[in-house]
C-alpha positions as semicolon CSV with decimal commas, in nm:
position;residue;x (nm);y (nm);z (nm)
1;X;6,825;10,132;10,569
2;X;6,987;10,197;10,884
3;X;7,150;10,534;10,898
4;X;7,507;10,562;11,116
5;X;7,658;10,877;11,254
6;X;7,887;11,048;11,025
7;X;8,159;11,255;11,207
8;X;8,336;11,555;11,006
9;X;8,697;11,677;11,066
10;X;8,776;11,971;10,842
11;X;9,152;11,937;10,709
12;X;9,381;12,197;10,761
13;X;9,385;12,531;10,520
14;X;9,758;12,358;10,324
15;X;9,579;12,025;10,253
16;X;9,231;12,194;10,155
17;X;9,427;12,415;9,868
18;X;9,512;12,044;9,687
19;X;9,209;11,799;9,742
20;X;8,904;11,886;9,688
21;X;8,755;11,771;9,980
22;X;8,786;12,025;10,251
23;X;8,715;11,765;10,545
24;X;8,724;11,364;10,626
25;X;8,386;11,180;10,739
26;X;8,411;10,913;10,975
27;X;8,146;10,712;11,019
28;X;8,110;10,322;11,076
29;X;8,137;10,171;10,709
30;X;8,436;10,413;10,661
31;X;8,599;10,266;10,983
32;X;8,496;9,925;10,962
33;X;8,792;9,811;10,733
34;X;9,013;9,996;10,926
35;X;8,897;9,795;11,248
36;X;8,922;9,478;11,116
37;X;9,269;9,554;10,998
38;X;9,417;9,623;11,327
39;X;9,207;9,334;11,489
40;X;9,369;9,128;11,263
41;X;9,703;9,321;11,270
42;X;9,661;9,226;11,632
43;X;9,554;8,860;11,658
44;X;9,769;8,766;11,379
45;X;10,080;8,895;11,610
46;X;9,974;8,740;11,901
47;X;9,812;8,421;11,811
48;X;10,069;8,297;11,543
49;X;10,445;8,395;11,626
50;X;10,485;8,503;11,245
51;X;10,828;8,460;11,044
52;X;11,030;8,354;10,821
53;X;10,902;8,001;10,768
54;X;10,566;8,019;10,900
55;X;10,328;7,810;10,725
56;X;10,053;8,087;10,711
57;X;10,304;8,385;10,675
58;X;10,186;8,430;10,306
59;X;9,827;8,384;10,413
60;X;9,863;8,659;10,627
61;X;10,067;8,863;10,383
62;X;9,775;8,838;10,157
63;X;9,521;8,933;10,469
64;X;9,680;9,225;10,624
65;X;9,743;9,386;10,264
66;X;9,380;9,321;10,107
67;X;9,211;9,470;10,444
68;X;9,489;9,791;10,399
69;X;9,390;9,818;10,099
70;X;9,018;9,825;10,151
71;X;9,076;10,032;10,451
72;X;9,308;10,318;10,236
73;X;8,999;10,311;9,948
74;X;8,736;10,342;10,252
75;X;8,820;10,577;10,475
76;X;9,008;10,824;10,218
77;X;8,721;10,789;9,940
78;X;9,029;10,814;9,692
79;X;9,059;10,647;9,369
80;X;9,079;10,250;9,339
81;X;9,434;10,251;9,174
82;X;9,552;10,553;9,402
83;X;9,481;10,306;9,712
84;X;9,615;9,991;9,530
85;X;9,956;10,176;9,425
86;X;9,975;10,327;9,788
87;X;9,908;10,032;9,964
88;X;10,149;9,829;9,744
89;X;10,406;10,090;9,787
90;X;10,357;10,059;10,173
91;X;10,422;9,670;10,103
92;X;10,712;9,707;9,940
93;X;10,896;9,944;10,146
94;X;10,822;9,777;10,412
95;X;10,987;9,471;10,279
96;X;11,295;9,702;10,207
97;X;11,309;9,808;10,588
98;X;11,326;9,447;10,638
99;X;11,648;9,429;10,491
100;X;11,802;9,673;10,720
101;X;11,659;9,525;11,043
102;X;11,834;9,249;11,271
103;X;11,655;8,924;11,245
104;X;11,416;9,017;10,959
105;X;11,510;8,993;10,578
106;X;11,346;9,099;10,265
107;X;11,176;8,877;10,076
108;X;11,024;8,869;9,714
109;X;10,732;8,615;9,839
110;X;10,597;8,834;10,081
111;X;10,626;9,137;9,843
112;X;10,460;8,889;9,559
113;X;10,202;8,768;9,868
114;X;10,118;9,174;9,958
115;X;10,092;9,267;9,564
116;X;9,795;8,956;9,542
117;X;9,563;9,073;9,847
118;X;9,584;9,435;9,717
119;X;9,503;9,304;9,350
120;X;9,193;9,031;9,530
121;X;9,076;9,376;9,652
122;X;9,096;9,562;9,381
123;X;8,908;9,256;9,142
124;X;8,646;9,210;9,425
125;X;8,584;9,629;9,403
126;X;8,547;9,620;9,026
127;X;8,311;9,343;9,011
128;X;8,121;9,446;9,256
129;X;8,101;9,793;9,034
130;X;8,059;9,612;8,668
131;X;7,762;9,435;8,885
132;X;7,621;9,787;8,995
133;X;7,616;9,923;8,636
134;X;7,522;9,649;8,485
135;X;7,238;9,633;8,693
136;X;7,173;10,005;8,626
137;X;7,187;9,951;8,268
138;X;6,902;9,648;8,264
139;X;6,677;9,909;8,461
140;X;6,726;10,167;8,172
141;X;6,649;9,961;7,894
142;X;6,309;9,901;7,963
143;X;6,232;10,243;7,963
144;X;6,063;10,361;7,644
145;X;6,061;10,746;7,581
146;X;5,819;10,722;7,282
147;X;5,545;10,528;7,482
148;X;5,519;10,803;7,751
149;X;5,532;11,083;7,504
150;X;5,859;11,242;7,532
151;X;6,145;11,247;7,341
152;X;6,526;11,196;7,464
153;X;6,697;11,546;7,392
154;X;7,005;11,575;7,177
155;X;7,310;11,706;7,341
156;X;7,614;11,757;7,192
157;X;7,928;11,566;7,417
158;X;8,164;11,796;7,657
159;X;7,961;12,081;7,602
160;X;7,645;12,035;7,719
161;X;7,498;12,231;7,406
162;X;7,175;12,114;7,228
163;X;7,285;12,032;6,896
164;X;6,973;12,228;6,725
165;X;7,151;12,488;6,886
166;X;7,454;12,488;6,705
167;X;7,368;12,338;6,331
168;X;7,751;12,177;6,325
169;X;7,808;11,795;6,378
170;X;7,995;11,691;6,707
171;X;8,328;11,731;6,691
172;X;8,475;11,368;6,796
């Protein structure tokens, strides 16, 4: 496997005291969403003279918000639903700016268009994990403890105690 350069920027002291990450890695699968989105940011504003109208506008919509989306989740390492909900949030407001601005207006499609490439992304990343442990879970099951010898040990959930330890059932 082909090993990339990772580059580490430590965060300053006020956001280290509320994530607990102290610092961001940047290396070339982190970026690599975040590349294609602006190339495609790009050549979608230059190629096709987007608005109102345009017969790929929602195509786009759906583009631009799925690679944000996978580009938010990437390069921040947060939470699926923290980079869906931001990334939706970003669509929407952005759609409300529209309303303000001379020749723009808001529009419920395109907010409907950005809320279905940040959901594509977000199915795509779950199946992708159900795939992962799933697969996981098919390598497990053909191990048998008893045929090697050893027995699994009995641990008691949350608290990491053996159970022989304690004599009480689990507390559920």
């Amino acid at each position: 496997m082909v090993k990339f350069p990772v580059f580490r920027f430590k965060l300053p002291a006020i956001v280290q005291e509320r994530v607990d990450q102290h610092y961001l890695d940047f290396s070339l699968t982190r970026i690599l969403p975040l590349i294609c989105l602006v190339t495609f940011g790009v050549l979608a504003g230059l190629v096709f003279n987007t608005g109102v109208g345009h017969p790929y506008d929602k195509v786009i919509h759906i583009g631009f918000f799925a690679l944000l989306t996978l580009s938010i989740h990437a390069l921040f390492c947060c939470r699926l639903r923290i980079s869906a909900i931001v990334s939706f949030g970003m669509g929407i407001g952005g759609e409300v700016v529209q309303g303000f601005l001379p020749h723009h207006e808001m529009s419920l499609p395109d907010a409907i268009a950005n809320g279905i490439g940040v959901a594509l992304v977000c199915a795509f990343i779950a199946l992708i994990r159900s795939e992962t442990k799933q697969v996981l879970r098919d390598e497990t099951e053909g191990l048998y403890l008893g045929e090697m010898g050893l027995q699994p040990v009995p641990v008691r959930y949350l608290s990491g105690a053996s159970s022989e330890e304690t004599g009480s059932p689990s507390d559920k």
